[in-house]
N, C-alpha and C positions, 0 to 999 in steps of 0.2 A: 627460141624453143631449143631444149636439149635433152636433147634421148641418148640413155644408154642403153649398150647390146652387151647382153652377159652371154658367154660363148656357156654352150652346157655342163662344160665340164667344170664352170669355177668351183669351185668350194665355198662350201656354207662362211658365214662370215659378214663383216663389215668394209666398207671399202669407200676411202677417202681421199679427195681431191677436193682442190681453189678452181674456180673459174673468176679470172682476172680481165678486167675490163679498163682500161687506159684512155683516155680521151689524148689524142694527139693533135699537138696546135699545128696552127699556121705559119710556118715561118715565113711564108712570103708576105706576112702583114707585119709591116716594120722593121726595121732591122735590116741587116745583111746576114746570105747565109754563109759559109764559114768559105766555101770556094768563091763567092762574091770578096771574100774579104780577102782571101788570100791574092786574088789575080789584081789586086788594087781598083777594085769599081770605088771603094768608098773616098769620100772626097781627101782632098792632101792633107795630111799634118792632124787627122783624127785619126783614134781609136774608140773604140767603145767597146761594151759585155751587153746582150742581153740576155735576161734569166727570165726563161718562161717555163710557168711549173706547168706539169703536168699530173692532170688529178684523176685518181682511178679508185676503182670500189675490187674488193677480192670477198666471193661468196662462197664458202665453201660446202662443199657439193657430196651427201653422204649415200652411198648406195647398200643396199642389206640383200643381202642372195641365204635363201634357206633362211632356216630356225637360226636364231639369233637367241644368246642369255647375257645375261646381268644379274650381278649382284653387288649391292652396295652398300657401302656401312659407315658411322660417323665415329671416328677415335679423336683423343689429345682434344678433347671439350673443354677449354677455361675459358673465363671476364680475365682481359686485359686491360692496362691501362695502356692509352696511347699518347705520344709528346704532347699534343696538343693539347689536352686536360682531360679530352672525353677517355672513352672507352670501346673496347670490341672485344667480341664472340671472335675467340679464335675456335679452327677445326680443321683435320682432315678425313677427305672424305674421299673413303677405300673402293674400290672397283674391279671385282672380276668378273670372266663371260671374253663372249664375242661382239657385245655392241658397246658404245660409251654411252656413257649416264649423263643427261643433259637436262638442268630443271632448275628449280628456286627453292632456297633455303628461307624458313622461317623460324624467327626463336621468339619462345611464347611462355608465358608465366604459368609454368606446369597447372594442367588441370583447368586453364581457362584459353581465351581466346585474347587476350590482352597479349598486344606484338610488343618486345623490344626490339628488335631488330628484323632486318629482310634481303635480302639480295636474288636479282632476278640471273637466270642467265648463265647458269655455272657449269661448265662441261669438264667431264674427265672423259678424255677420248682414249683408243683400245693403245695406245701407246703407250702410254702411263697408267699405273697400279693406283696412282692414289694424287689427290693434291691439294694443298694446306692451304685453308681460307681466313681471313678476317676480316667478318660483317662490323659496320661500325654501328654501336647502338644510340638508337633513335637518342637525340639531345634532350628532347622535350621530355622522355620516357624517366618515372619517379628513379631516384638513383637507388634506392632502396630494393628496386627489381632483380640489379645486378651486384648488390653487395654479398658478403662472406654469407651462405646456409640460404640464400634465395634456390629456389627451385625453379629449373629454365627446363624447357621442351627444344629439341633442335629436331626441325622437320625437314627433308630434301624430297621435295615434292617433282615428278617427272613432266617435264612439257614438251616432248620430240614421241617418241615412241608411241604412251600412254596416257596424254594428256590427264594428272590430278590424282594418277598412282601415286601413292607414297614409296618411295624408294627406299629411305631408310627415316627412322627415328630415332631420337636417342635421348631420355631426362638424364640430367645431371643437376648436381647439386653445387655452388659456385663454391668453392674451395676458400 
């Protein structure tokens, strides 16, 4: 359990930190530990390394004090081509206010519900103004979708704050 105390006086705002969690091993299962090794416990004429990883998860922990704004917006919308043969929705995606904008992008064949592309998961946090994406489009999806004069919908839909607001929209036309 983690609670936090806002003293009264913070100011309105967004306020970010990791909570980092480590699992630390056993050294005394196997091995020697490094003062074992130094005072010669371990047997004559060996050496050895052990490498024991250690594996940790970091969550990062977002606090909002007061009214809190956002605004966001989608620029620099093309179809790229990428090395590997396919393609992708490049963008970036602009952010001012006091909180960051955290959600999933979908690109749709203006006017219908037919997806080429999707990416869940994309934060622009209150550090950064802005930050450049590229969704890769669905393989299976007609190539025709994303060729020259297709019309694309680019939605960035919010899942933190306001769970299924639309944050920003933007049609373009693929160039």
């Amino acid at each position: 359990r983690i609670m936090a105390r806002i003293p009264p006086e913070m100011p309105a705002g967004e306020y970010r930190s990791h909570f980092s969690a480590i699992a630390m091993p056993d050294i005394g299962a196997g091995g020697l530990s490094i003062e074992e090794a130094r005072s010669g416990a371990q047997k004559p004429g060996t050496i050895g390394v052990t490498i024991v990883p250690r594996f940790g998860i970091s969550i990062p922990v977002i606090v909002r004090v007061g009214e809190t704004t956002l605004t966001t917006g989608l620029r620099n919308l093309a179809v790229i081509a990428l090395p590997d043969g396919g393609r992708a929705i490049s963008l970036t995606i602009a952010r001012e206010g006091t909180r960051s904008a955290f959600g999933d992008i979908a690109v749709t064949v203006t006017g219908t519900k037919t997806k080429v592309a999707d990416v869940r998961g994309i934060g622009v946090y209150t550090e950064i103004g802005q930050r450049a994406v590229q969704i890769t489009v669905d393989p299976a999806a007609d190539p025709r979708l994303t060729a020259r004069g297709a019309k694309l919908t680019v939605t960035y839909t919010d899942d933190d704050f306001a769970p299924g607001k639309i944050l920003a929209r933007q049609d373009f036309i693929v160039p």
